[in-house]
N, C-alpha and C positions, 0 to 999 in steps of 0.2 A: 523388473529388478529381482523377479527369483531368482533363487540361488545367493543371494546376498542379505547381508548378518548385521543389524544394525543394534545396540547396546547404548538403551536412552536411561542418562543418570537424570534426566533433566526433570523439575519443580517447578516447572512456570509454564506460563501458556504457551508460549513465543517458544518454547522446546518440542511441547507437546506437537505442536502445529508445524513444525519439520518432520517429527518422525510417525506423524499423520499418515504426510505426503509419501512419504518413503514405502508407510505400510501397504496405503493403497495403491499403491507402483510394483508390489506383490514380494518386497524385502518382509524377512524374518524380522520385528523390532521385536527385542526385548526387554520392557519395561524394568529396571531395576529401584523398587519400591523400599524406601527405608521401616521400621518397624511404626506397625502405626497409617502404614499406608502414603503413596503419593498425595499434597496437601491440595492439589485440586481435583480428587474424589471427589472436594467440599464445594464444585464450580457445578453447577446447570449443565456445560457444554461436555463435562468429563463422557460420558457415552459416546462422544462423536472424535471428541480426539484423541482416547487410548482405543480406539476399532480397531480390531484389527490382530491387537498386539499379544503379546506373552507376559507373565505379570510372575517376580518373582524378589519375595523382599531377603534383603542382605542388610546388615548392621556394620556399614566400612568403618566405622571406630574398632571391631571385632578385628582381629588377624584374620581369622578363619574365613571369615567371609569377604576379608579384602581378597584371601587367596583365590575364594571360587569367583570374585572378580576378575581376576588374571585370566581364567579358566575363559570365562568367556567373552576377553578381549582377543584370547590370541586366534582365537576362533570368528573374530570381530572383522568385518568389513569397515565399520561407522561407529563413531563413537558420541553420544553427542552430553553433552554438559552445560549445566547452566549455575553454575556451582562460584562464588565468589572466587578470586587468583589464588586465596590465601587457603580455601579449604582444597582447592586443587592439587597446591602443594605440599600439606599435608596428605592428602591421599599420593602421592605421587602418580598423579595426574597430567603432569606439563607437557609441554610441546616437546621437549628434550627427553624426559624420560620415555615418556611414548614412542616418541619417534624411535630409541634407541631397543625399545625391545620389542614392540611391535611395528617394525617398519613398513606392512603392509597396508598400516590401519589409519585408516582417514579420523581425525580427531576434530570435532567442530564446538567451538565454546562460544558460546552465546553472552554480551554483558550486557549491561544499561549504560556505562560510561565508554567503554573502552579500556582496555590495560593500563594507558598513560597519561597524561594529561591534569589541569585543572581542575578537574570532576571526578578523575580517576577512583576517590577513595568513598563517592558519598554511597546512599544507601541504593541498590537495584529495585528501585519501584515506576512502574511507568508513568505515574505523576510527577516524579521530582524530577524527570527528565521532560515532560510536557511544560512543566514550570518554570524553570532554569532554563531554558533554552527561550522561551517567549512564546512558545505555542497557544498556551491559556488567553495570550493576548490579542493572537489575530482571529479569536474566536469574539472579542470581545460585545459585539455585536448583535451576539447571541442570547445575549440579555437585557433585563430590562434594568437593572441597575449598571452602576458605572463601576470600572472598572475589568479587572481579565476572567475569562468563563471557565470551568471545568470542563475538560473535555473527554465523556467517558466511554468513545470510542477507540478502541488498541491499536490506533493507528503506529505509535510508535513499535510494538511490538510484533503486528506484522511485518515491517519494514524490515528487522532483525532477524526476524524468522524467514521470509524469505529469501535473504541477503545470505542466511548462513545456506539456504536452501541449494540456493544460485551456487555458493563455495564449494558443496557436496557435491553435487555433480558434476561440476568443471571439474572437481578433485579426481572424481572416478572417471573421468572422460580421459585424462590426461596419466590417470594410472595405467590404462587400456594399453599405451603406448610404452611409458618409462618404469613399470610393475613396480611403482613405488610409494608410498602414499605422505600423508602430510599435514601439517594444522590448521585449522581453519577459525577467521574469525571474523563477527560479526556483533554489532552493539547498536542498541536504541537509538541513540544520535545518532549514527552515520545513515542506521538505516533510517527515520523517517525524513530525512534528506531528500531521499528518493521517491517523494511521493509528490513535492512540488513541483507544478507546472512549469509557471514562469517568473513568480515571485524573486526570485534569487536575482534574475538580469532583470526586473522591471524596479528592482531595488538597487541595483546596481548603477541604472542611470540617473536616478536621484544623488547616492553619492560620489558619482564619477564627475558628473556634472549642474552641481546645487544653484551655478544661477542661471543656468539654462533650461531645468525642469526638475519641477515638482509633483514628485509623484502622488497623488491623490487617493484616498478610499473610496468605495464604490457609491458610498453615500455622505452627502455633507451630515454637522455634528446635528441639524435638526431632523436627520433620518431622511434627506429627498437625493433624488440618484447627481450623481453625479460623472458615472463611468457608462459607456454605450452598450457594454453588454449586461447591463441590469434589463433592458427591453427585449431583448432575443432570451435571455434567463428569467423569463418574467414568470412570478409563481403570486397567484392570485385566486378567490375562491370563486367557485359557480355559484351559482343562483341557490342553490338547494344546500350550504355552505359546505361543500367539500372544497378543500386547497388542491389546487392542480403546479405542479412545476412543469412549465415549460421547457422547450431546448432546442430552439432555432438557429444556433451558433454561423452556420454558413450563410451567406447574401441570399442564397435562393430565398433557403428556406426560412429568414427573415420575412423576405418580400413574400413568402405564398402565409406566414401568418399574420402579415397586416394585410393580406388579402383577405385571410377566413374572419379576419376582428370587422371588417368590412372599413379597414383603411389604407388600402390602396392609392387612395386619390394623394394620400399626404407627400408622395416622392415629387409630384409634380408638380406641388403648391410650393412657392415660395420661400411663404412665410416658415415651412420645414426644411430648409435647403442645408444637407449636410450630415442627415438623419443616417444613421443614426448617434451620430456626435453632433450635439448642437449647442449654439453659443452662448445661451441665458439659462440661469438658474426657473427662469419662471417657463421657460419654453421647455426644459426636461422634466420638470412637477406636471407639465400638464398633458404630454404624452405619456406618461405612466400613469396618472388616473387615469387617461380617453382607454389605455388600454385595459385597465383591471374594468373598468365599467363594462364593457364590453363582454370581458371572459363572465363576467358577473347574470349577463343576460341570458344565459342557458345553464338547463339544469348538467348535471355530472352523465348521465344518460344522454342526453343532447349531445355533448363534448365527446362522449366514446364512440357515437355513432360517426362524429365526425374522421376521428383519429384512425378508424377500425376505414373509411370510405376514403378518406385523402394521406397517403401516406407520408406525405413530406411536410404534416402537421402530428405532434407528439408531445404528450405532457404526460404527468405520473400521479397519481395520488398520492400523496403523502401516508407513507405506512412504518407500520413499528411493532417490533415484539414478532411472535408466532404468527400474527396476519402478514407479515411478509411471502411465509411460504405458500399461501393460495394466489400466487403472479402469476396471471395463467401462460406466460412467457417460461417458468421454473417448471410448473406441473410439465407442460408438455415437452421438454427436452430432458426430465427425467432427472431434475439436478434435485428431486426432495424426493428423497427415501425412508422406508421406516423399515427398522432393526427390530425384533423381538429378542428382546433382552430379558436373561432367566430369572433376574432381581427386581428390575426396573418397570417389564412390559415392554409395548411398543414406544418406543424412542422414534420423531420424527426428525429429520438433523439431513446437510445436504448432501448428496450425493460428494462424489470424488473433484476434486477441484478441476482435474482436466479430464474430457471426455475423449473418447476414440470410435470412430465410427458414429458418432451421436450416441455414444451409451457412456457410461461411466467403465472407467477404468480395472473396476475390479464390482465384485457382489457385496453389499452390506453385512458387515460383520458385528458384534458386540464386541465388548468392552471387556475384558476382561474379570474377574473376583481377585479379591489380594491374594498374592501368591498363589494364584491356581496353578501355577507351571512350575513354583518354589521345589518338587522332591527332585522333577526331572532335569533342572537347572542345577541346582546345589551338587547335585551327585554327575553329572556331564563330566566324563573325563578329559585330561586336558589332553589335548590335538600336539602334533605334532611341530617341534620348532618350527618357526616362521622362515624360510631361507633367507639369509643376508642374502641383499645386493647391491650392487656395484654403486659404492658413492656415488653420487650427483649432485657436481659442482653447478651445473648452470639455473639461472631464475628466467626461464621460459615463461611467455605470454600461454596459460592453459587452456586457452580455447583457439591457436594459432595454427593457423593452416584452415578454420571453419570458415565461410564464406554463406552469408544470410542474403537475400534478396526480401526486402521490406519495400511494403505497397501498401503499407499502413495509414491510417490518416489521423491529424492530429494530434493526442496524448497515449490516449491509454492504450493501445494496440502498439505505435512503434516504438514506446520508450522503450520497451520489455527487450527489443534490438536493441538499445541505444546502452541500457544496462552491460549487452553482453560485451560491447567493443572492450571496453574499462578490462574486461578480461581475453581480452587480443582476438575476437572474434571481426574479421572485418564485413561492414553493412553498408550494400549498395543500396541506398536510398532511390525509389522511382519515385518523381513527383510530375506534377502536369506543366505546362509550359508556365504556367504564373508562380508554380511553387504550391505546398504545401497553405493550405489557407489558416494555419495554426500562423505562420509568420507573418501574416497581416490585420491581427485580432488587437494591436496597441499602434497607434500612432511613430513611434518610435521604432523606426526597420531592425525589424528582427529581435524583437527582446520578446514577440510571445515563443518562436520557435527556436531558440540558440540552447535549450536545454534539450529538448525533445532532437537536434541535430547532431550533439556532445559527437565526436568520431566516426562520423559516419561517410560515407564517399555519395553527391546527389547526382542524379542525371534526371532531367528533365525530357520527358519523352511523351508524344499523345498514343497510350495506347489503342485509340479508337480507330488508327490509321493501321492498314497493312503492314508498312513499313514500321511502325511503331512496334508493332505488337511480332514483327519479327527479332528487334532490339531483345527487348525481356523472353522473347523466349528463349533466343542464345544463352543469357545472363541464366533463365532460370536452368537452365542444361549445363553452364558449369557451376552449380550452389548447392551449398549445401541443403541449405531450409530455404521454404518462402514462409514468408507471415504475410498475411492480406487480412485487412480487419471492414471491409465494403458489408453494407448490409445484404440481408438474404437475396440471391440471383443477381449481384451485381459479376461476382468476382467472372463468373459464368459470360454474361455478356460483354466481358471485356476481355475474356477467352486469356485468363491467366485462373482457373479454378485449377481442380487439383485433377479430374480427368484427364484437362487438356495438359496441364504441365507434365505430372506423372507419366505422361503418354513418350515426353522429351524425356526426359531423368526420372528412370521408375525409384532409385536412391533416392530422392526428395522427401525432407524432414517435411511437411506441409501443416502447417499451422495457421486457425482459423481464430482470430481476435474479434468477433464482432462484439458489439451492446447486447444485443441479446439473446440472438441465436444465429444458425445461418437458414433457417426456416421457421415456421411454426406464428403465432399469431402475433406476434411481436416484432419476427425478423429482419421485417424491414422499414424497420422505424428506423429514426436518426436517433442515438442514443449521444449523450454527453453527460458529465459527472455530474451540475444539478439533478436532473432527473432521475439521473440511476440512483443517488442518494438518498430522495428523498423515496424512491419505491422500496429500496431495500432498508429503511429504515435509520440513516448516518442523521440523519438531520431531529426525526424523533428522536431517537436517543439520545443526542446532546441537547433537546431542549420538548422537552416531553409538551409544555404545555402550549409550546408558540403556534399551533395552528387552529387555537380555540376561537380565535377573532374573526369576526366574520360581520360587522353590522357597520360601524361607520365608516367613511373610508379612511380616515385618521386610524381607528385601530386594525383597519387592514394595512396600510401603507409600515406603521408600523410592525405586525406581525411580519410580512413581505420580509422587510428587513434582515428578523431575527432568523427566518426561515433560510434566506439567503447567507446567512453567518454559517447557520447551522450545517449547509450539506452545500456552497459554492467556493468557499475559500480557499484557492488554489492551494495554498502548501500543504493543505490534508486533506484530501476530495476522493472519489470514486474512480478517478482515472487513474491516480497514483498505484491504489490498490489494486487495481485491474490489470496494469505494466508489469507489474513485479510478478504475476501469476503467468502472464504471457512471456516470461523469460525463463519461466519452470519449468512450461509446457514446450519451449523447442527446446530445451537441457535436458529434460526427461528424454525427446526422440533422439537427440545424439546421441544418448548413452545407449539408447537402446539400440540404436542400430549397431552400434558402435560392438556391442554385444552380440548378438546376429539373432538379435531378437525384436527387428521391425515393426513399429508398428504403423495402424492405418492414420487418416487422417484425424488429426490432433485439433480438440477446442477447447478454447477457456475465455469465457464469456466474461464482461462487466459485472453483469448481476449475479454469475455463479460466483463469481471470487468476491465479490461482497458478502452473501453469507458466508463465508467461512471467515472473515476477519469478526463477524458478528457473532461468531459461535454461540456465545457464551448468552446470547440474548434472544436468539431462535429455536435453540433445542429444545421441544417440547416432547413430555414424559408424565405418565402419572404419578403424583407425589415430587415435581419435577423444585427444589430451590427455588425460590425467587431471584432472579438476578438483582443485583445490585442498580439503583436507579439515582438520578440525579436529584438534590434537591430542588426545588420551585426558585431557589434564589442562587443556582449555577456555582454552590461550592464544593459541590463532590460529592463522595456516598456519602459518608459516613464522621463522627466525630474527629474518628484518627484516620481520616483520608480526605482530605477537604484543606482549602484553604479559608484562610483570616486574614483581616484586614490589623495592620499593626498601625501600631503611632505613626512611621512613615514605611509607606508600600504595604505588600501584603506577603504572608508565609504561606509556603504549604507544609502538610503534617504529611507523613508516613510513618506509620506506626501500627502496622497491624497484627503482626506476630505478638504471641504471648511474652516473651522475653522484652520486648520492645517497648511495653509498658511498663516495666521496670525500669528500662535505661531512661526515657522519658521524666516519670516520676523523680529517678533520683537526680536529673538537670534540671529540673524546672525549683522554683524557689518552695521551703517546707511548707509555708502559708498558700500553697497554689489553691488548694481546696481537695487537691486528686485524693489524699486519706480517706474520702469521705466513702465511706462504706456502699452507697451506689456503685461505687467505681473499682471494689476488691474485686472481682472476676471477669473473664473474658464475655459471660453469660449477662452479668448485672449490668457491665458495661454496655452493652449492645440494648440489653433493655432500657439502659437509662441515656440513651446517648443522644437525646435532644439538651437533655442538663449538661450532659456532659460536652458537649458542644458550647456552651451558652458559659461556663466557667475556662477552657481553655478559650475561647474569645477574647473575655473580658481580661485576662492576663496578659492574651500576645497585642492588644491596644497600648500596654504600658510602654514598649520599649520598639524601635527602629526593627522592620524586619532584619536588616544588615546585622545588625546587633544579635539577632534570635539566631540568624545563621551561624554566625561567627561563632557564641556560644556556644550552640545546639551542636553542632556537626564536630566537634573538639570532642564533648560526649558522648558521640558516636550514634545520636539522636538521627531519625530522618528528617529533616526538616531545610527548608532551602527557601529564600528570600525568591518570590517569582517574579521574571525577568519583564517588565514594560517596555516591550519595544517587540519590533518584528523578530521573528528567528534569522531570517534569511541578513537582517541588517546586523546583528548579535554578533553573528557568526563572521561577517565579512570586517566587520569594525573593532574590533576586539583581538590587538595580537596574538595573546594567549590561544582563544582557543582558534585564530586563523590558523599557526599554528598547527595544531594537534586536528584539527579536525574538515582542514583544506589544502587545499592546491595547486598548482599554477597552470594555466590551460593559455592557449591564443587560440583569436577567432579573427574571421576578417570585421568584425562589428567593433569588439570591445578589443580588439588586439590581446596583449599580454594580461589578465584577468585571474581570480581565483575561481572555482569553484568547488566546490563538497569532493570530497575524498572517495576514492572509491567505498564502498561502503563493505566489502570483505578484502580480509587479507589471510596472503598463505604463507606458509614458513618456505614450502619450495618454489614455487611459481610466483610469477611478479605478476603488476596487475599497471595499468595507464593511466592517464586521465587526458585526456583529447577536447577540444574545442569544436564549438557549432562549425557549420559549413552552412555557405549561401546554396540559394535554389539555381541547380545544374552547376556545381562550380568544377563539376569532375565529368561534365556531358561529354568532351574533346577524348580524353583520357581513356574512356571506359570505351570509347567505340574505336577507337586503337587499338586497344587491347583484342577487341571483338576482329579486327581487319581489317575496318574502316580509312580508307584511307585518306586525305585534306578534303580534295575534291568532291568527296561524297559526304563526308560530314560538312561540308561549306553546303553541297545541296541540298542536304536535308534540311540543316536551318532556316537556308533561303523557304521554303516551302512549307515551314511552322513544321514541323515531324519532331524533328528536338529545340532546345534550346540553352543558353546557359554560355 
C-alpha cells in the first residue's frame, strides 16, 4: 500500500487496529491527535497499534486547524473515524460532505450501534453492546455464580474493525476500476455477528421448530455434558496439575485420541453404541470422567512428548498475559517481535497480522511521540484540487468479477471466503465426496455448516485422484485467489500448494489459513478454536482463575466446564477471529495486485490473529500499564465498567470518561452516597473503587434494571439493562432489531430464513446476503462450465471422482 495516504481521527481501539493494518501494509497513516494526546496513549497495547505511523495534534473545534484538516484530507487516500454521528457533523465530516469535496477519498466510520436503529443513540462502549445484545449471557458458564459473565475480550471490536477493514479495501479495489471513492461503515453488532460459528442456525431450529427440537447447552444445569463435542473438546489437567485443552473435532482424530487415552475398545462394546452421542445422562457423566482420569495419568511432559510423536493428537496449555508470546509455534514463524522504542525501550507486541513469504509484512517500527510530525503536517501545503469525475449512478457488487477457489476446512480459514461473497466476490467451494465435516458436527443436517456455506458455489471432488486434481487445477487457472487452510505439507500432497498452482496461474492471490503455521513445530497439528483459545490466552482472560482446580474430580469437572465457557462458545471463539483476518489477507493481495504491486504468498494464522485481537493484554514493555483484569466474581474491570444485579435482572455501567461521571452523578438520586469525597476525582475514584463499587450496587438493587435503563439513557448515562437470553435468539426474535440488524437469505435447509446483515455498508457499492448451499449442489454446473460434458460428468460420479 505505498504510495497511499491514510488520516486516522480514530480514539478507540477498533480504529487504531484498522489503521494498524493499513500502516503495516506500507500506507502513510497519519495519526491526527487532539490536544492532550490520543486517549489510548493510556492503553498497554498503544506501542503496537500507533507503529508505524505519523502523530500530529490539531484542535478541530479551532478553524485553523479544521483548515489544516482539509489540507490533509484532499491529499487523503482513507479516512478513518470513530467519532459519534453528531460530532461528525459538526466537524463536517459526513458521507455527503466528504463525498462532495473529496471525491477520491474513501471515508470509513466505525460505531458501536450503527447509525439507525433501536440502539442507535446509546453510549459507544464495547460492554453495553456485549450486554444488550446477550453476549454476557452465553458466557454465562464462565462462572461460578449464577447469572451472565463479563466478557473482557474485544471480541466485539475486532469484528468492527475488521469489517471496516474488509470495506477499505473492497473500497480501493473497486476505486482501481471507477477512480471514484466512497463511505464506509461498520459497528460492533453487526461486526461481532461474524464471529459465530453455527449458533445462529442451531438456534434457529429450536425456534423454527419448538415441538420437534430442543436445543440444549453443552452441559445440564448440574454442570455434566450433555452435547457430543464436549469429549473431542475435552480440557482436563495432567497429573502434574497443568490444564490441557483438547481438539479432536474430526472422527479420525476422535478415534486416534480414545486410542492414545487407551479407549479404543469402547466403539466396539455395546454398552457405548452411538459414541459419541449417547443416550443416558449417567452413560455421558461416565465417559468424561473415564476420559479426564486418564488425561490425569501423565505428567504435562508425558503429553508433549506425545503431541510432539503422534500428530493427529493436539492439546494446548492454557495460557494468558505476556506467557502467550513464548508459543514456540509464534517464536518460530516470527509473529513476536520487539521494537526499541526511544521512550518506552524494548516493546515486545506481534509481528504484522499477515505474513508473506513466512516473514512479516513490513520491519518493526515505534509508535510515534505526540506531535512529532505536528510542524511538517501543520505547514504541508494544500495539493492540488481533486479532479471531479463522472457521476455514478450504479450500486455495483465491489468485489464483482473476483472469483476465490476455497479448499478450506471448517470455520476459521473459509468463512474469511464466505465474508467476501456478501461483497459479490464469487467462492467455489471444493469439498470431498461427503462434504465439508463442519456440516455433520449436530445431528440436525446442516445447521453446523449453513453459515460457514452463506453464498458460496460447492463441488464435491476427491482431489487424491488424477482426474480430481485436474478438476481444481482448471478452476485454480481461472481464479482469482485460492485459500487452503490444510496443516503443514498437506496442501503439497494433495498437489493444490502454491508452487504447483502458481505454476498454472502465476496471477494467483494464494492465501495460506492454517492453525498454526504451514511449517515449524506446531504446523501440523489439527488446530480448532478451543485449543487456540485457550494457548492464546481468550479463555484466561475471561476467567483468570478457572484453571486453579486440579484435586477432586468434582472440582475438575467443574473447572472443565467454566474453561470450556470461557474459550469454546461458538458465537465468540478463535475461529471467528481468525476468518475475519483471512478475509484481509486475500483483500490486501487483490489490492495489491490490483496495483501491480504483487505479492508472494500470503499467511494469516489462528494464533497470529489472536494476539492482535489481545493487544492490549500481550504488549510487554518496561514500566508497561497494567491491563485491565476481570474481577474473581465476572463483573468487569472496574466500579464504572462492570455490571449489577438490580431488583429484577441485572445493569451494566459505562461511565468511564471524566465528564461521564458528572452526567451519572447528576441521574442518579442526591442521597446516592457518590458526594462522598472518595469519589471527587478520577484518581480517588480508581483508588477507592472497591467502596465505590459496593455503594452503586447497593442503589441499582432498589429498583428493575428496565427501570435503570429507561431513566439512565434519557440522561444520557451509559447504562443498559443486559440482555438474558442468547444473542443469535435476540436478534432473530425481536422485530425491531430483526429489522435494523438482519436479513432475508434462502437455503435448501431452512428455505426463506434471516440471517445477520452484511456487516459493512457503502454509500456507492452495494453488498448481498446469500444462503448456505448443500455439499456439491453446483458439482454438474461447474464442470460445464470447465467443458464437461453429461456423459463424462455421469462417468466420473459413477467412479466416486465427484459427487453432488
Amino acid at each position: 500500500m505505498a504510495g497511499l495516504t491514510v488520516v486516522d481521527l480514530s480514539t478507540s481501539t477498533q480504529g487504531l487496529s484498522v489503521t494498524q493494518f493499513l500502516a503495516d501494509a506500507g500506507a502513510e497513516v497519519i495519526g491526527v491527535e487532539p490536544p492532550g494526546g490520543n486517549p489510548i496513549r493510556r492503553q498497554p497495547g498503544w506501542p503496537a497499534l500507533a507503529r508505524g505511523r505519523r502523530s500530529v495534534v490539531l484542535d478541530l473545534s479551532e478553524p485553523d486547524d479544521r483548515g489544516r484538516l482539509d489540507v490533509l484530507l484532499a491529499d487523503a487516500d482513507v479516512l478513518v473515524t470513530t467519532h459519534p454521528r453528531a460530532v461528525s457533523e459538526a466537524l463536517g465530516l459526513t458521507a455527503e460532505a466528504l463525498g462532495a469535496r473529496f471525491p477520491r477519498l474513501i471515508s470509513a466510520e466505525l460505531t458501536a450501534w450503527g447509525a439507525t436503529g433501536p440502539w442507535a443513540n446509546l453510549k459507544p462502549y464495547e460492554g453495553l453492546v456485549m450486554a444488550k445484545m446477550g453476549l454476557f449471557q452465553s458466557k454465562n458458564r464462565s462462572i461460578t455464580r449464577r447469572g451472565p459473565a463479563f466478557i473482557s475480550v474485544p471480541y466485539a471490536s475486532w469484528g468492527a474493525a475488521q469489517a471496516a477493514l474488509h470495506g477499505i479495501l473492497a473500497a480501493l479495489i473497486e476505486r482501481e476500476s471507477s477512480g471514484r471513492g466512497q463511505h464506509v461503515e461498520s459497528d460492533m453488532v453487526r461486526g461481532v455477528t461474524l464471529l459465530d460459528t453455527w449458533t445462529w442456525y442451531t438456534e434457529m431450529v429450536g425456534i423454527r421448530w419448538p415441538e420437534a427440537y430442543h436445543v440444549v447447552d453443552a452441559y445440564d444445569d448440574n454442570g455434566e455434558p450433555l452435547a457430543a463435542l464436549v469429549y473431542p473438546l475435552l480440557a482436563a489437567p495432567t497429573k502434574d496439575g497443568t490444564w490441557l485443552q483438547f481438539a479432536q473435532v474430526e472422527p479420525r482424530l476422535f478415534a486416534g485420541m480414545m486410542q492414545e487415552l487407551g479407549l479404543a475398545h469402547v466403539f466396539a462394546d455395546p454398552k457405548w453404541a452411538g459414541l459419541p452421542n449417547l443416550p443416558t445422562q449417567e452413560l455421558r457423566t461416565e465417559l468424561w470422567e473415564l476420559m479426564i482420569s486418564r488425561v490425569r495419568e501423565r505428567t504435562i511432559a508425558e503429553w508433549e512428548e506425545v503431541f510432539r510423536t503422534n500428530k493427529n493428537i493436539s492439546a494446548e496449555p492454557y495460557r494468558a498475559g505476556v506467557d502467550v508470546f513464548a508459543h514456540p509455534q509464534l517464536v518460530h514463524d516470527g509473529r513476536v517481535v520487539t521494537v526499541d522504542d526511544p521512550d518506552l525501550g524494548p516493546v515486545t507486541q506481534p509481528s504484522t497480522l499477515v505474513h508473506v513469504d513466512e516473514k512479516p509484512l513490513s520491519p518493526p517500527r515505534p509508535a510515534p511521540r505526540l506531535d512529532a510530525d505536528g510542524a511538517a503536517l501543520r505547514s504541508r501545503p494544500a495539493p492540488a484540487p481533486q479532479e471531479e469525475t463522472a457521476p455514478d449512478a450504479g450500486r455495483g457488487l465491489p468485489l464483482e468479477g473476483l472469483t476465490i477457489l476455497d479448499f478450506g476446512l471448517m470455520f476459521a480459514g473459509p468463512f474469511g471466503a464466505t465474508v467476501l461473497t456478501d461483497l459479490g466476490a464469487r467462492v467455489i467451494k471444493v469439498e470431498t465426496l461427503e462434504g465439508d465435516t463442519i456440516r455433520r458436527v449436530f445431528p440436525f443436517p446442516e445447521a453446523g455448516g449453513m453459515k460457514v456455506m452463506q453464498g458460496k458455489e460447492s463441488i464435491s471432488v476427491d482431489v487424491r485422484t488424477d482426474e480430481g486434481r485436474a478438476i481444481v487445477h482448471e478452476l485454480a487457472r481461472r481464479s482469482d485467489v485460492v485459500l487452503q487452510s490444510f496443516r503443514a505439507g498437506a496442501a503439497a500432497r494433495a498437489g493444490i500448494d502454491a508452487e504447483t498452482l502458481k505454476a498454472i496461474n502465476p496471477d494467483l492471490v494464494y492465501v495460506n489459513a492454517p492453525g498454526y503455521g504451514t511449517d515449524g513445530p506446531y504446523g501440523s497439528r489439527p488446530a480448532y478454536a478451543p485449543s487456540i483459545g485457550a494457548a492464546m490466552g481468550f479463555a484466561l482472560t475471561d476467567a483468570p482463575d478457572a484453571a486453579s482446580a486440579t484435586e477432586t474430580m468434582d472440582q475438575i469437572k467443574a473447572a472443565a466446564v467454566r474453561l470450556n465457557a470461557a474459550s469454546a462458545i461458538p458465537s465468540i471463539q478463535a475461529d471467528g477471529v481468525a476468518a475475519l483476518a483471512v478475509a484481509s489477507a486475500m483483500l490486501l493481495g487483490v489490492l495489491a495486485r490490483r496495483r501491480g504491486r504483487a505479492l508472494g504468498n500470503l499467511t494469516a494464522t489462528m494464533i497470529g490473529s489472536a494476539t492482535h485481537a489481545l493487544v492490549h493484554q500481550l504488549v510487554d514493555y518496561p514500566g508497561r500499564p497494567p491491563a485491565p483484569t476481570v474481577d474473581l466474581g465476572g463483573h468487569g474491570f472496574a466500579a464504572l465498567y462492570r455490571m449489577y444485579p438490580a431488583a429484577e435482572g441485572w445493569v451494566y455501567l459505562a461511565a468511564l470518561a471524566p465528564e461521564e461521571w458528572d452526567e451519572l452523578v447528576a441521574a442518579l438520586p442526591a442521597d446516592a452516597g457518590l458526594d462522598d469525597p472518595r469519589f471527587a476525582t478520577p484518581e480517588s475514584r480508581t483508588e477507592n473503587d472497591a467502596a465505590l463499587a459496593e455503594v452503586l450496587g447497593t442503589l441499582f438493587t432498589g429498583r428493575a434494571a428496565s427501570d435503570w435503563e429507561r431513566e439512565l439513557v434519557a440522561a444520557g448515562v451509559g447504562l443498559v439493562q443486559v440482555h438474558e437470553g442468547l444473542p443469535e435468539v435476540h436478534l432473530q426474535t425481536d422485530k425491531a432489531l430483526a429489522d435494523e440488524y438482519c436479513t432475508t437469505a434462502v437455503s435448501p435447509i431452512f428455505e426463506e430464513h434471516l440471517r445477520p446483515q452484511p456487516a459493512v455498508r457503502f454509500s456507492r457499492s452495494s453488498t448481498r446476503a446469500l444462503g448456505g448451499v448443500l455439499a456439491g449442489h453446483h458439482t454438474d454446473a461447474i464442470l460445464t462450465e470447465l467443458g464437461y460434458d453429461a456423459d463424462r460428468i455421469a462417468d466420473l460420479r459413477e467412479r466416486n471422482i465427484v459427487a453432488g
